[in-house]
C-alpha positions as CSV (number, residue, x, y, z in Angstrom):
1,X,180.3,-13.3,156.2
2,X,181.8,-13.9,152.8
3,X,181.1,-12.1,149.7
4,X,179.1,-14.5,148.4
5,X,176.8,-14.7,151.7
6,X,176.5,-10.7,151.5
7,X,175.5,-10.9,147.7
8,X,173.5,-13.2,148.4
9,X,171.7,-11.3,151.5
10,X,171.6,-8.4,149.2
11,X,169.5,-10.5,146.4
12,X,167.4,-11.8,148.7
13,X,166.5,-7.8,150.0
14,X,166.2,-6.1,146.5
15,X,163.5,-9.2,145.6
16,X,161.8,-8.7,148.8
17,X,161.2,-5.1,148.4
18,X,160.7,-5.7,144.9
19,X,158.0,-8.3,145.3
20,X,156.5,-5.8,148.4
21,X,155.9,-3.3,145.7
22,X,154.7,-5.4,143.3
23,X,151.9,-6.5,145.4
24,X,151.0,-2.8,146.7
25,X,152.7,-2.3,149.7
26,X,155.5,0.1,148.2
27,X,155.5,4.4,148.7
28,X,153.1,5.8,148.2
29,X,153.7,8.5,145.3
30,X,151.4,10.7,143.5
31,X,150.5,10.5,140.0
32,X,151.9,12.7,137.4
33,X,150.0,16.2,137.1
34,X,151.3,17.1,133.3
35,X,150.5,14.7,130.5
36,X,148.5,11.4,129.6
37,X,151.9,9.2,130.7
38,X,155.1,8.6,131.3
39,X,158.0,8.6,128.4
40,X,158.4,4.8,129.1
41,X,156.5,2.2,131.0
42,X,156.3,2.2,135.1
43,X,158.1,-0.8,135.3
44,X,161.3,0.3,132.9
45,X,160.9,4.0,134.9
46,X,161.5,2.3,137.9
47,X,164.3,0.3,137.1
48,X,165.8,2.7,134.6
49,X,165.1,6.2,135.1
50,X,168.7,6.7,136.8
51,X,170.4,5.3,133.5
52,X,168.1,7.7,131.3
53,X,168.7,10.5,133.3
54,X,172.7,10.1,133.5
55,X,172.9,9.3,129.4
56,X,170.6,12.9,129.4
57,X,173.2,14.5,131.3
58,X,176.6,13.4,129.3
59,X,174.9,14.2,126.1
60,X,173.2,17.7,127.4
61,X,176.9,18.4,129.0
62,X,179.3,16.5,126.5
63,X,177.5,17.7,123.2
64,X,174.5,20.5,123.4
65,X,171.5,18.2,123.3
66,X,169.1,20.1,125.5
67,X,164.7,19.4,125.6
68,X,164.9,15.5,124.7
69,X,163.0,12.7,125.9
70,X,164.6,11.9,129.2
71,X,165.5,15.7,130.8
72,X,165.5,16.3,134.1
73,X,163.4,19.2,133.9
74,X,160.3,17.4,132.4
75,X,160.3,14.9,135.1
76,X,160.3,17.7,137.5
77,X,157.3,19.6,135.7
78,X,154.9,16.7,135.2
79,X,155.9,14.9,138.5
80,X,155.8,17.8,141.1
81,X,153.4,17.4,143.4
82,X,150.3,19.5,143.9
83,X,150.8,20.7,147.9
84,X,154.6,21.7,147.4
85,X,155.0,22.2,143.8
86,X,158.3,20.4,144.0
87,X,159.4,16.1,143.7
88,X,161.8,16.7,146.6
89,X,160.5,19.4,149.4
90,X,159.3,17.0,151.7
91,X,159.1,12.7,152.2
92,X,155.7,12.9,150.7
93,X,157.2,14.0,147.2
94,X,157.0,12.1,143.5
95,X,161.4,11.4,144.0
96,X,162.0,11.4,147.9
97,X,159.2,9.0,148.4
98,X,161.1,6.3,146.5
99,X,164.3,7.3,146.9
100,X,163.0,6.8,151.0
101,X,161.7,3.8,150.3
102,X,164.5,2.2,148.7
103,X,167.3,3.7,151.0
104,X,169.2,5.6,148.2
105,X,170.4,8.8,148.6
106,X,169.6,11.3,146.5
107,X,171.8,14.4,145.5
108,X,170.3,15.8,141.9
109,X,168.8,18.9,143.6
110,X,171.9,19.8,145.3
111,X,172.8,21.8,141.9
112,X,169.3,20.8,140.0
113,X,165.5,23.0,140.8
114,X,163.1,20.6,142.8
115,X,160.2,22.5,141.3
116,X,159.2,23.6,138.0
117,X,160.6,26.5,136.3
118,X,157.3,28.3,135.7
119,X,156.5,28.0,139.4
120,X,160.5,29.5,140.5
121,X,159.5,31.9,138.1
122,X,156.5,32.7,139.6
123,X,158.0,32.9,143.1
124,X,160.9,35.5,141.8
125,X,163.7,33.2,141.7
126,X,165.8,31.8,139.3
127,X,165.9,27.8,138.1
């Protein structure tokens, strides 16, 4: 197959499971148990969240910022579920679910908490 038939097969996936979440029949995810909403729109979280996160990092790494708008860590305390306490313990959680759903691989909790740091506090260990 050429590259243009494979881009084109790969359009014509990301718009089907696109349009299958649109009309309900994506994961299914808990809400957020912190907070009245999100710090952007569903939509824009969904499509964007990996960019937010990444510009979080360099300027948290590159230049000191630490507790703005788009951290890691406040995703993980409003979005960890209620049975686990964490957004990647099992399939059922706020980040695997999607990341599942979408086939991408996730690796932020190979160095980064999957649960709150007042609930590894709680349990004796360290974020």
């Amino acid at each position: 197959m050429s590259r243009l038939g494979l881009a084109l097969a790969a359009l014509v996936l990301a718009l089907a499971g696109w349009s299958a979440w649109a009309a309900g029949l994506g994961p299914t995810i808990e809400r957020a148990v912190k907070g009245e909403r999100c710090v952007a729109p569903v939509a824009e979280m969904r499509r964007n969240h990996m960019r937010m996160l990444r510009h979080q990092r360099d300027a948290t790494v590159h230049e000191g910022i630490r507790g703005a708008k788009y951290s890691l860590k406040g995703c993980i305390d409003c979005h960890a579920g209620a049975k686990t306490g964490s957004v990647a313990q099992t399939s059922e959680d706020f980040c695997v679910a999607c990341h599942r759903y979408a086939a991408v691989q996730i690796d932020c909790f190979e160095c980064h908490a999957s649960r709150p740091a007042a609930a590894l506090a709680a349990a004796g260990a360290r974020p």
